[in-house]
C-alpha positions in Angstrom: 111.6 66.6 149.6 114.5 64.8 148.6 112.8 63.6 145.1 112.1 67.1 144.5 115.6 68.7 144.7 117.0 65.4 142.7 114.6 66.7 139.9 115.9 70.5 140.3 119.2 69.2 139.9 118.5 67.0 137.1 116.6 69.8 135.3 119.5 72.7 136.0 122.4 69.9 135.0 120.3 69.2 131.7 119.2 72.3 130.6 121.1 74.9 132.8 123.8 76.0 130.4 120.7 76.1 127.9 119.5 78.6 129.9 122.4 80.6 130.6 123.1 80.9 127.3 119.7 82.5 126.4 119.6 84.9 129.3 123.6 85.7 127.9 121.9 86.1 124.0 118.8 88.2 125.5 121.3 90.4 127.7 123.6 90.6 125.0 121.3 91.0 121.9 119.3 93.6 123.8 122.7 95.5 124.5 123.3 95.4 120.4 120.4 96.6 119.3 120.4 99.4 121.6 123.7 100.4 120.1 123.0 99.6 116.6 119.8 101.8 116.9 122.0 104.5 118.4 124.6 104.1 115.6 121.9 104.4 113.0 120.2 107.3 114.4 124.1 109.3 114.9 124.5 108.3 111.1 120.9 109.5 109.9 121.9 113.0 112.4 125.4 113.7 110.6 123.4 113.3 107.4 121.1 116.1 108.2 118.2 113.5 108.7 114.2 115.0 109.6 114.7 114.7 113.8 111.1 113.0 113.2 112.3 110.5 110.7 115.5 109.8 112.7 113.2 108.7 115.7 111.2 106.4 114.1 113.9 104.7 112.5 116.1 104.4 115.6 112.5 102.9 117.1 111.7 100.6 113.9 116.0 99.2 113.9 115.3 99.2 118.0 112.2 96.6 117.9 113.3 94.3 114.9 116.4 93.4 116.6 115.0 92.5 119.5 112.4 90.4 117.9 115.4 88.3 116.1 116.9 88.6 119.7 113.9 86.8 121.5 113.5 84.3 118.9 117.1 83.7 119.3 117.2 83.1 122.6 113.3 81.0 122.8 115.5 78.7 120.2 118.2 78.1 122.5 115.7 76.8 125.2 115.1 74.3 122.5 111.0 76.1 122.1 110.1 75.5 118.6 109.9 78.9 117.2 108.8 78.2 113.9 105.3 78.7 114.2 105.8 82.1 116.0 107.3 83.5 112.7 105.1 82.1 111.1 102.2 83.7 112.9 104.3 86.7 112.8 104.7 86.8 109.4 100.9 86.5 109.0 99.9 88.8 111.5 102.3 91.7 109.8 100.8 90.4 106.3 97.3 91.3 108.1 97.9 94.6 109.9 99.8 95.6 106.5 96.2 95.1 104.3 94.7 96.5 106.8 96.4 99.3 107.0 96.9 99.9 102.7 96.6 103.1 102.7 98.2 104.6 105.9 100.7 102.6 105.2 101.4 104.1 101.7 100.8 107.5 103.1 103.6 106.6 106.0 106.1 105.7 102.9 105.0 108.8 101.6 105.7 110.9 104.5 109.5 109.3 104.5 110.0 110.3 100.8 108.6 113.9 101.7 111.5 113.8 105.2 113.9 112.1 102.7 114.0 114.2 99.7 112.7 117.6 100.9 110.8 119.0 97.7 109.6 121.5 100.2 110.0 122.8 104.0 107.8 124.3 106.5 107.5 128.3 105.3 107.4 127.7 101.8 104.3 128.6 99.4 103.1 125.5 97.6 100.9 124.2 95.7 99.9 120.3 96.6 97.6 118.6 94.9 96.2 120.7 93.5 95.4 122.5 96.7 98.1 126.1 97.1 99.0 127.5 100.8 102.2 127.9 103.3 103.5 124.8 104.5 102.8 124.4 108.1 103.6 121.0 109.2 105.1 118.1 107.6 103.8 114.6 109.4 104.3 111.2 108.8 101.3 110.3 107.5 99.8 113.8 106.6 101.2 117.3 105.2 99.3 120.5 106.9 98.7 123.9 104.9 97.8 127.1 105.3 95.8 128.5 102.4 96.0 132.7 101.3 92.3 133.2 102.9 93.8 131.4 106.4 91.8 127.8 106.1 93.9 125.2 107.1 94.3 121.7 104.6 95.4 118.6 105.6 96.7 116.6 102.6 97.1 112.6 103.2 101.3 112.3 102.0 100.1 109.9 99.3 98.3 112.6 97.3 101.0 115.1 97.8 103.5 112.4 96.2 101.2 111.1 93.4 100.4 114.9 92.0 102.5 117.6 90.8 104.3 119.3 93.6 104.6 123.2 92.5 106.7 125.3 95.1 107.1 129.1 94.6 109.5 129.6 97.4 112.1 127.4 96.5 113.9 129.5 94.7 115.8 133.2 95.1 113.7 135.3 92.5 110.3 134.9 90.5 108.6 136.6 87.7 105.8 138.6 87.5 104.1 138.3 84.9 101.5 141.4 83.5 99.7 142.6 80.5 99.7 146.7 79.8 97.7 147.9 77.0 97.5 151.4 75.4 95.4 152.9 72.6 96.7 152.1 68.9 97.1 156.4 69.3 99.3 156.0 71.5 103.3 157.1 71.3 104.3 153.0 71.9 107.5 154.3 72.8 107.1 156.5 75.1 104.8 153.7 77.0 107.5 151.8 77.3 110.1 154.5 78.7 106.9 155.3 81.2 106.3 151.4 82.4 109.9 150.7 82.7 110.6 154.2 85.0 108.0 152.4 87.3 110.2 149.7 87.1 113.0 151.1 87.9 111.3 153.5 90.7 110.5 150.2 92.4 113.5 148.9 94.9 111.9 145.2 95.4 112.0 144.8 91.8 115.6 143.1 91.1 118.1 144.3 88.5 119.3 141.1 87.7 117.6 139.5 85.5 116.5 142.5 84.3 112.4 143.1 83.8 110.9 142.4 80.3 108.9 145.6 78.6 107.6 144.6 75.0 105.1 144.9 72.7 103.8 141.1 72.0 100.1 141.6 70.9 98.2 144.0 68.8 94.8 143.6 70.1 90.8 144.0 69.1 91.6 147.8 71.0 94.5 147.8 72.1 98.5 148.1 72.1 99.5 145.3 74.5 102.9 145.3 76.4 104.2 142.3 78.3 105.5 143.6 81.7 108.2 140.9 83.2 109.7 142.0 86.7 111.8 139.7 88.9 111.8 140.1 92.6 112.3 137.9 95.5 109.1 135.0 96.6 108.2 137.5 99.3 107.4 140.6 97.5 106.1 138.8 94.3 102.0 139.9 95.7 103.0 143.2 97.0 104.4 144.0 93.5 101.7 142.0 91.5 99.3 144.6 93.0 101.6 148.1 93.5 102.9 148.1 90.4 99.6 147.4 87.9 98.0 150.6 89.9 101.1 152.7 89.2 101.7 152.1 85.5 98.3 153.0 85.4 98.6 156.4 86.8 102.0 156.9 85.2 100.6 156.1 81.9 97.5 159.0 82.3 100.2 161.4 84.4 102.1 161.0 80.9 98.6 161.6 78.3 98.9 158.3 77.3 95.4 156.3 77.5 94.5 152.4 78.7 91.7 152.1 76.4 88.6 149.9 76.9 86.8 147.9 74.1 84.9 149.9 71.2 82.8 148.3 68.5 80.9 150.0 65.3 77.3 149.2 65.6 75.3 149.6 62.3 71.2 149.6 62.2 69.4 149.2 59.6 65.5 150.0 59.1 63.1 150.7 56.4 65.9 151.3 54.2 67.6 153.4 56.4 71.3 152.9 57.5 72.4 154.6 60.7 75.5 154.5 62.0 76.5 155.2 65.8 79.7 154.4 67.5 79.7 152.7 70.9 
């Protein structure tokens, strides 16, 4: 008995101060990186930060430090530690091929939180794929398309294509084409489309629509029609507005012509003519 508390005493006189001192590095280190976590996270939430994002880097700062903390401390018990970062370092190197492309859709996701080229509510079109932004993830972006079918876009597709969003800003243009007969009084077409303009409160004064001739066509006079209005009416307007010119423009005896062509037969010698 004796032998063994002369070897308990020897071992705590050797290596207790060792051992004090890496309990008083874990206890310490673990007490940092709680804070420093907490610091970043208050930084990243005065800077208006994704709540999402802000979590998984307050998780990310959280677990690194106290990786450096326990290697810290296994080094001050004199435990060769070398090889453990080592392995470490080749296990992370593993996961991280493993895991290519999650991992570039994860980096993708941060750049989406980061930089904000859209937010949930807005009409985009991603990759080549156009709908109401539902969810932005991590690793995935979820939409909403006009006929209600749900897409889910990996985040690395959404960066590496053109990123098209119709919502982002206050007004948008729509864009139509009016035609008339060449018989037609061009003036008093235009007076006609623009009173539906004006007759129309979601249409927005400033910038004022467009109403001009820009193309003489195979049968007809044609009128670019350019309102403005707001994201949210831009459909509703699309589709009011084309039905009401049309019935202003007859209300007014002016015509929307459809496509004519001279057809003449010949037979025997014979040339007829007809009109079609």
């Amino acid at each position: 008995m004796q032998n063994v508390a002369d070897k308990i005493y020897e071992y705590l006189a050797t290596y207790g101060l060792q051992i004090l001192a890496a309990i008083a590095i874990f206890v310490i280190g673990r007490w940092l990186a709680k804070l420093i976590a907490k610091l970043v996270a208050g930084a990243m939430t005065r800077a208006k930060a994704e709540k999402t994002l802000i979590t998984f880097v307050e998780n990310v700062t959280y677990v690194v430090l106290m990786v450096t903390v326990v290697v810290a401390a296994l080094a001050k018990l004199g435990v060769p530690t070398a090889q453990y970062v080592a392995v470490l370092g080749a296990m992370g190197l593993a996961i991280g091929l493993a895991l290519q492309g999650s991992l570039s859709n994860f980096a993708a996701g941060i750049l989406l939180i980061m930089f904000k080229p859209f937010k949930v509510g807005d009409f985009v079109e991603l990759a080549g794929n156009a709908g109401t932004v539902e969810q932005i993830h991590l690793f995935t972006t979820v939409l909403n398309s006009p006929d209600n079918v749900r897409m889910i876009i990996p985040n690395s597709q959404v960066t590496g294509a053109k990123i098209s969003n119709y919502t982002a800003n206050e007004s948008r243009r729509v864009d139509l084409k009016i035609g008339v007969s060449y018989g037609d009084d061009i003036k008093k077409a235009k007076q006609v489309i623009e009173s539906v303009l004006n007759a129309d409160v979601r249409i927005l004064k400033n910038p004022a629509p467009t109403v001009a001739v820009f193309e003489l066509g195979d049968s007809s006079v044609n009128f670019v029609v350019r309102p403005w209005v707001k994201p949210v009416d831009y459909w509703n307007v699309y589709f009011d507005v084309v039905g009401k010119i049309k019935l202003a423009l007859e209300a007014n005896g002016l015509t929307i012509p459809f496509p004519q062509r001279d057809i003449n037969i010949k037979t025997s010698g014979l040339k007829l003519s007809t009109g079609a």
